[in-house]
N, C-alpha and C positions, 0 to 999 in steps of 0.2 A: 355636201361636205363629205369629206373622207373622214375616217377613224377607221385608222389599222387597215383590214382589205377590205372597207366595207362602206357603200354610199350611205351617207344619211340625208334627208331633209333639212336643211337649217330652218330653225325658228327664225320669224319677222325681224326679232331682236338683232341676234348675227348677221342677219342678212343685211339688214338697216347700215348696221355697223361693218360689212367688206364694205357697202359700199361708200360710206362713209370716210372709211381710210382711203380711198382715192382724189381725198381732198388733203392739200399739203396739210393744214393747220391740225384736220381731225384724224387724218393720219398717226401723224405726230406724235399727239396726245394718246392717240389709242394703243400706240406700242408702248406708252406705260401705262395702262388700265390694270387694273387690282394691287398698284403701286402706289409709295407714300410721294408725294410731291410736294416743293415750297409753293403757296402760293404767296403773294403779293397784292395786297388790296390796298392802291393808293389811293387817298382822303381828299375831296377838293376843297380848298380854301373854302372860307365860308363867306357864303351871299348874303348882304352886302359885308367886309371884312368888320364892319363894328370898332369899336372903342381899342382895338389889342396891338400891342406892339407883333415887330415880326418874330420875336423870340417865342410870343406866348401861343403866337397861329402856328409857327413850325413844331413846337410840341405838343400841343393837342392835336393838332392836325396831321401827324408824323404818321406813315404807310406802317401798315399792320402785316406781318408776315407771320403763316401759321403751314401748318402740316396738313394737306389734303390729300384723301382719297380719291383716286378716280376710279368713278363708278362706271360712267359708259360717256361716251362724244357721239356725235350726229355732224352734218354739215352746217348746224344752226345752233349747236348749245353744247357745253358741257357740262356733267351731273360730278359735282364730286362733295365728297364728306370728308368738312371740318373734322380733324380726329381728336385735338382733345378739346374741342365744344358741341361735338355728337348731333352738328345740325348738316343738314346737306340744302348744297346751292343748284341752281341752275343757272349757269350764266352764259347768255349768248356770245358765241363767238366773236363779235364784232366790238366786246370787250374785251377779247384778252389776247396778249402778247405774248410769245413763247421767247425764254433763254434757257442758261444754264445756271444752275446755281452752285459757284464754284466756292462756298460755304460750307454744300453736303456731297462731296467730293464730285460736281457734276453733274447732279440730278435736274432735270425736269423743273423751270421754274415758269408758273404761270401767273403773267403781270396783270391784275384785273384794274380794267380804268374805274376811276371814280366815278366816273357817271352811272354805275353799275350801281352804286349807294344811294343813289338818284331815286332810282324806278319802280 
């Protein structure tokens, strides 16, 4: 790594993570690492639906959107923290969807599938 005129060694960490951003999705994400992000955590119906009208499964079961930090991405997960429930997630990539969230004038939104709530 450079700083200033001067070579350094990158830690495991860094390294992990240039190579990392050579993947679209963990790229992506990693140009906003130490950013606040909307995530999106959609609910899946529940197995089997039971006794409930569709009124009462769309509101219990309505997608959860909160503020997360992202800590680091890999080509197989991202680390980020819940900000105000102070819990951090690891969620493999093969859950989650990237947009925009055009709510917080544009920022970084990561769609987490329900099956994530599954596992």
């Amino acid at each position: 790594m450079r700083e200033a005129n001067k070579s350094l060694r990158a830690s495991d960490r860094v390294f992990d993570e240039l190579i990392a951003s050579r993947n679209e999705k963990a790229g992506a994400i990693l140009r906003d690492k130490g950013k606040v992000v909307t995530v999106l955590f959609q609910v899946p119906p529940p197995t089997p639906p039971g006794p409930y009208t569709y009124l009462e499964v769309r509101r219990v079961y309505a997608p959860e959107s909160r503020d997360g930090l992202i800590k680091t991405c890999t080509a197989h997960y991202v680390e980020l923290e819940l900000v105000n429930a102070g819990t951090t997630h690891s969620i493999p990539l093969a859950y989650v969807t990237l947009a925009t969230d055009p709510t917080q004038l544009g920022r970084l939104k990561l769609i987490v599938d329900g099956q994530y709530r599954t596992i």
